[in-house]
C-alpha positions in Angstrom: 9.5 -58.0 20.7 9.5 -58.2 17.0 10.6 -61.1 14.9 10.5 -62.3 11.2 8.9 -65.5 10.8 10.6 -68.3 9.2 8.3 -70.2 6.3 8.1 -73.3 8.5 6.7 -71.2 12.0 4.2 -69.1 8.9 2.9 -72.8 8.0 3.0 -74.2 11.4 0.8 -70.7 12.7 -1.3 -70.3 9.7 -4.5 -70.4 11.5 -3.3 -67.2 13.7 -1.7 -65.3 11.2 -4.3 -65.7 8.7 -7.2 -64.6 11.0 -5.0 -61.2 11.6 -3.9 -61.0 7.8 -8.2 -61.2 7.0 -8.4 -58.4 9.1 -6.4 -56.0 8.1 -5.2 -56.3 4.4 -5.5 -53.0 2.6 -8.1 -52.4 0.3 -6.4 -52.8 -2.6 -6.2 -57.0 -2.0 -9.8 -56.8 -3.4 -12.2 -59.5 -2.4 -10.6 -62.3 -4.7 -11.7 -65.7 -3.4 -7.8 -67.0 -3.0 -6.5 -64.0 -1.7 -5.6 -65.8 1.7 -4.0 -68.4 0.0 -2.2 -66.2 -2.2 -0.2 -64.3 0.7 0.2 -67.5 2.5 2.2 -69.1 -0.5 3.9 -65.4 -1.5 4.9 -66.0 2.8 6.3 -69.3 1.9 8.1 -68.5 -0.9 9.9 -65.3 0.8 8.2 -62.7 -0.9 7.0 -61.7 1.6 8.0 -61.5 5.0 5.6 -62.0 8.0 6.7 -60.4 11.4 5.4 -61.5 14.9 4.9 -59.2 18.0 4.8 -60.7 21.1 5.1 -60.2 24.8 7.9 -62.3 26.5 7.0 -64.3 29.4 6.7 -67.7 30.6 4.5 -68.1 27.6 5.4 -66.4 24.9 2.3 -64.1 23.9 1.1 -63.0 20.5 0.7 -58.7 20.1 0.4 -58.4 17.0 1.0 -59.7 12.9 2.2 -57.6 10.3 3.3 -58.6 6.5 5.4 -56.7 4.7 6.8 -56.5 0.9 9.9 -54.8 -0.8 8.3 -53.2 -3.7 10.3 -51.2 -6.5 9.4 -48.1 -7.7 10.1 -48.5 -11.4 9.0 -45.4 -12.7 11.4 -43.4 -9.9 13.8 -46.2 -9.4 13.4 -46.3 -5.5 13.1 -49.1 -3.2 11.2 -49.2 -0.7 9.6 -51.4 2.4 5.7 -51.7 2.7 4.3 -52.4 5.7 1.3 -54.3 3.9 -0.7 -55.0 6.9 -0.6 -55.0 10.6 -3.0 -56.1 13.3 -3.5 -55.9 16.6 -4.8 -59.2 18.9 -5.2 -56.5 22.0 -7.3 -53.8 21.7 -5.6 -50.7 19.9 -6.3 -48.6 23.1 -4.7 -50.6 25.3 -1.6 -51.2 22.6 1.7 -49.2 24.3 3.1 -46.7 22.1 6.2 -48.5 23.0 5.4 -51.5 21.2 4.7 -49.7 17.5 8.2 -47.5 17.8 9.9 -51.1 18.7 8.7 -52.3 15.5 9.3 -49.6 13.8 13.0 -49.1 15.0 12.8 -53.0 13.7 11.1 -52.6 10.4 13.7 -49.3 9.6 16.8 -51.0 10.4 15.5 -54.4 8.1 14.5 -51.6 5.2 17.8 -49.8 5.6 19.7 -53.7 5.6 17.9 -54.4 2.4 19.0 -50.8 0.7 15.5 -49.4 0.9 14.9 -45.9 0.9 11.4 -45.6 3.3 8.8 -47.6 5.0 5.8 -46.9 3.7 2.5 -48.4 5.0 -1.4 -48.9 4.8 -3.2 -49.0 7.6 -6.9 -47.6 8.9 -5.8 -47.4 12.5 -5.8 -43.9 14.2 -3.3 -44.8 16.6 -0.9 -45.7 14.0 -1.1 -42.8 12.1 -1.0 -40.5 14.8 2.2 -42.1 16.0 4.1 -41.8 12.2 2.8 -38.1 12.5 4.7 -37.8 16.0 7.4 -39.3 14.7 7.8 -37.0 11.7 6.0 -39.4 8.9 4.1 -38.3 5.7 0.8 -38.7 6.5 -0.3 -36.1 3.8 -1.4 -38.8 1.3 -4.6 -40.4 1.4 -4.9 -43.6 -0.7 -8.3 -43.9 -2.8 -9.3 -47.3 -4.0 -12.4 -47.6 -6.8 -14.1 -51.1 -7.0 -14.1 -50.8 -11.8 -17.1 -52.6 -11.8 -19.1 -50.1 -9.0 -17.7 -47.1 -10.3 -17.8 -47.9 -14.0 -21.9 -48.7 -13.5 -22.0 -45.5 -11.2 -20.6 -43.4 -14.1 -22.6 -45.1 -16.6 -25.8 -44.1 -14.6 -24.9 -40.1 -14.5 -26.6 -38.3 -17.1 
């Protein structure tokens, strides 16, 4: 089961959600010292919303974190949801297929609620993109991401 986090259960489960936000934040987050911080007060603010997986049971057991943002297009003028991040606390091979098209129906019907026109999402998991490929996804993009002061040295260096 999926469910939006309110600011006050983000706060209260910091120390959970921040050790699966560490994890999997995209590349383009950089390595900025406050980074962690910075989500955790964008989370507590509401802009951006952090979504809990878990397993229903006696004791209710965390799946899985994901973050995600509406970000406007400006240049095309469409709105869509990102799926930031999203992480796993069971291994991804052991993860039901079941689980990732339940959050998916869930992050869909919350983008289409909100006006937005696609999901859109980073990840680096297989699974994941094997599954929006099943399900009829773009997958054709690949997203490139240059560290300036690496590359600017490396192209300094070439003769």
């Amino acid at each position: 089961m999926l469910t939006r986090l309110l600011p006050e259960q983000v706060s209260r489960l910091w120390p959970i959600i921040k050790y699966a936000i560490a994890q999997s934040v995209p590349p383009i987050s950089g390595e900025h010292p406050d980074k962690l911080n910075r989500i955790l007060s964008s989370a507590l603010c509401g802009k951006i919303d952090v979504w809990a997986s878990y397993i229903k049971g006696e004791v209710n057991k965390f799946e899985g974190i994901a973050v995600t943002e509406v970000v406007y297009d400006d240049v095309t003028g469409i709105k869509n949801l990102m799926i930031y991040s999203i992480y796993s606390y069971i291994d991804e091979e052991k993860v039901k297929g079941s689980s990732y098209v339940s959050g998916l129906v869930s992050f869909a019907k919350y983008a289409k609620s909100l006006k937005c026109s696609n999901v859109i999402a980073y990840t680096q998991k297989s699974g994941i993109v094997a599954l929006a490929k099943r399900l009829g996804g773009d997958t054709s993009f690949t997203l490139i991401s240059f560290d300036v002061d690496k590359i600017v040295k490396k192209l300094n260096e070439l003769p």
